[in-house]
C-alpha positions in Angstrom: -0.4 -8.2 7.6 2.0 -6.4 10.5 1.7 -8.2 13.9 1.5 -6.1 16.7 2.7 -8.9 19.9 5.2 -7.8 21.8 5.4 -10.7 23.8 6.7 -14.3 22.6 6.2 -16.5 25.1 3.2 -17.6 27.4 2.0 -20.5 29.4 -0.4 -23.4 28.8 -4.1 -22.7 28.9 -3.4 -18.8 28.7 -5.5 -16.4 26.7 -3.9 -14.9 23.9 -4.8 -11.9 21.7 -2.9 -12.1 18.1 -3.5 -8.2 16.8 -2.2 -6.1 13.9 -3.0 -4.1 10.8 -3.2 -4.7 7.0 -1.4 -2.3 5.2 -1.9 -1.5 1.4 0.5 0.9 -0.5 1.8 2.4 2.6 -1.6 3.2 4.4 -3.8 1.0 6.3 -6.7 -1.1 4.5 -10.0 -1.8 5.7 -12.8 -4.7 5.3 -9.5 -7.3 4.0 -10.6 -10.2 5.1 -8.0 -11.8 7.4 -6.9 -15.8 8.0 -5.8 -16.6 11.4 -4.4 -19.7 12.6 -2.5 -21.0 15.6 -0.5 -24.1 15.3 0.9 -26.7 17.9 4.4 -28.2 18.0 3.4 -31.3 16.4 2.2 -29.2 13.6 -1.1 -29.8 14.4 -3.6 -27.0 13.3 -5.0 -25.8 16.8 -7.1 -22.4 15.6 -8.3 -21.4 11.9 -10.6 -18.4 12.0 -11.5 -15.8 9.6 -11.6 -11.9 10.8 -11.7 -8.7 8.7 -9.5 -5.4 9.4 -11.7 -2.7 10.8 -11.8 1.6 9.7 -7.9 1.5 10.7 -6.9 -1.5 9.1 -6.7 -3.5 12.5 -7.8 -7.1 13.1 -7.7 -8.9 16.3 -8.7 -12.5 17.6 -8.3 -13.9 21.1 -7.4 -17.6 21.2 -6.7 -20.0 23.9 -3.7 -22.2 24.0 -4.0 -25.8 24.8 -3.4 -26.9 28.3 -1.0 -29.7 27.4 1.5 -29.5 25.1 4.8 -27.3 25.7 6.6 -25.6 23.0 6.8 -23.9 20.1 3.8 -22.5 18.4 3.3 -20.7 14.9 1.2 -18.6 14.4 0.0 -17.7 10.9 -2.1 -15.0 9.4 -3.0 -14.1 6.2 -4.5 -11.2 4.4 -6.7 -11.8 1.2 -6.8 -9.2 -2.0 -10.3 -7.2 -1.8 -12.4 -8.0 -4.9 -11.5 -4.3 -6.7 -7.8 -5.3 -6.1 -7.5 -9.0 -6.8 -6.1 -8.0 -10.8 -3.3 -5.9 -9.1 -2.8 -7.6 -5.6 -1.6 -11.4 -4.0 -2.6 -12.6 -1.0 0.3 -12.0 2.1 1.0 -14.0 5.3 3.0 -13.3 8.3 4.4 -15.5 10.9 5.6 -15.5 14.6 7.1 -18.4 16.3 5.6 -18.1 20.4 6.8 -20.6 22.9 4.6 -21.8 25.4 5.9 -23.4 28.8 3.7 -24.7 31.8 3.0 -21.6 34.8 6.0 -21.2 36.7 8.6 -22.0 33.9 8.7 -18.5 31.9 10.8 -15.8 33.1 8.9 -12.4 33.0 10.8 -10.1 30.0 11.5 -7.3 32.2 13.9 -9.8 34.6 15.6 -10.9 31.0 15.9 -7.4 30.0 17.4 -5.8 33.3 19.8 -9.4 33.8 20.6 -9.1 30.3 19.3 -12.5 28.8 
């Protein structure tokens, strides 16, 4: 799986939407079913949901982040062999490390970027 977030950091009790596309030998791959999970900086599992990768290969799932616990988050996703493949294929994963502070606390990215942080 390729994630597609531009942004790494948000703020407790935001909305998130964790998007990307499976790709298979170079081209995008449809109906793979795709593992999605979202965990907290204690390493607790927040969010563990199933999705599948539409006529472009794309998969998306909007989740909410806790309202009270700052930090870093991972999140995970996985992409599972379709039945045809499973003799020629293994299962991949991704991750992204997202940090998430309370409102007020994050500094928007196009300050960083035009200070130079």
């Amino acid at each position: 799986p390729i994630l597609e977030m531009e942004e790494s950091e948000f703020t407790l009790g935001e909305s998130i939407e964790i998007k990307g596309w499976i790709e298979y030998s170079g081209a995008p791959a449809t109906d793979v079913l795709v593992n999605v999970k979202l965990s907290g900086p204690n390493q607790n599992l927040l969010y563990d949901e199933f999705t599948q990768s539409d006529g472009e290969g794309k998969f998306s799932k909007i989740v909410q982040i806790s309202n009270d616990m700052v930090g870093n988050y991972i999140i995970d996703v996985t992409s599972f062999c379709k039945e045809e493949h499973r003799n020629i294929c293994t299962h991949q994963s991704t991750q992204k490390i997202i940090f998430v502070d309370e409102s007020g606390n994050i500094i928007p990215s196009w300050i960083k970027n035009k200070e130079g942080w």
